[in-house]
N, C-alpha and C positions, 0 to 999 in steps of 0.2 A: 086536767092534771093538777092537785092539788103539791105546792110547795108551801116548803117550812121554812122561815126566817127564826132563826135561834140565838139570841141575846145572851153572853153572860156578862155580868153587869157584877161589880163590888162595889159594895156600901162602904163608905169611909167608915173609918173608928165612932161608934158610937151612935150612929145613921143607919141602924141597921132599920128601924122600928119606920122612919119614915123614908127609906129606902120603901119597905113595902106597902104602905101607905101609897107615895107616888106612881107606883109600878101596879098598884089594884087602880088606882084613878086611872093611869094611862091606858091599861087594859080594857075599858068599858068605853073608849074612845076609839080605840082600832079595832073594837066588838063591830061599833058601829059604822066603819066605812066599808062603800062597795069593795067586794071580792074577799073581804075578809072570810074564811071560815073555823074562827076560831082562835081561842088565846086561852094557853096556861103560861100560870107562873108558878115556880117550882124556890126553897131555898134550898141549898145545898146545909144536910143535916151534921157534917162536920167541920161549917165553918159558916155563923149567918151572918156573915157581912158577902155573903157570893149568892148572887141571887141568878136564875134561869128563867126568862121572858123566852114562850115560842107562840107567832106565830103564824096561823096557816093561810093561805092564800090560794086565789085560783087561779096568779100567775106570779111570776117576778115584777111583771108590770101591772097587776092592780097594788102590790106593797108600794112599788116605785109612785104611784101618783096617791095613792095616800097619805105618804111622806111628805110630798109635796104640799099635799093638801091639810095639816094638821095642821090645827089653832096654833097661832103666836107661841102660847103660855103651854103648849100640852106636857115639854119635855123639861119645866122650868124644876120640879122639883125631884126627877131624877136627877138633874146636873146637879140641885143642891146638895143632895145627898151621895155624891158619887166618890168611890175612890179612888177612882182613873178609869181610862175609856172602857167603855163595852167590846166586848167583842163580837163580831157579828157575821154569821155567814148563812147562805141557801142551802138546805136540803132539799133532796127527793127523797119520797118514801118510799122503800123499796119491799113492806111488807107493812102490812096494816092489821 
């Protein structure tokens, strides 16, 4: 059963540019952990300091230990660029 881990994430003022920068870096890093299947990032087209990071997994607990298991530095230039927390929850798919 594949789950969705969905980020919305705002880029502070002016941090838009290496908002996306960070978040295509960070993406090619949880490309590559077990259970990943998958990473889009999306911006929101009426406002690009809001950005949409999902993604998919082959459980809550393979996200959970790849969390775990990220490099020191992975989440270093999201925080720089952030303009207050992400928010973040699981989905199921309920139609593919």
């Amino acid at each position: 059963m594949t789950v969705a881990r969905l980020y919305i994430i705002p880029a502070a003022d002016g941090k838009s540019a290496e908002m996306e920068s960070a978040l295509t870096a960070l993406s090619a890093t949880v490309r590559a952990a077990d259970g990943c299947e998958g990473v889009e990032l999306l911006r929101d087209l009426g406002n690009e300091h809001r950005f949409i990071f999902i993604e998919k997994w082959t459980s809550e607990e393979h996200h959970a230990k790849s969390f775990a298991s990220l490099p020191e530095d992975a989440l270093d230039g999201v925080q720089a660029a952030a303009g207050g927390p992400p928010d973040g929850s699981y989905y199921d798919y309920l139609v593919r």
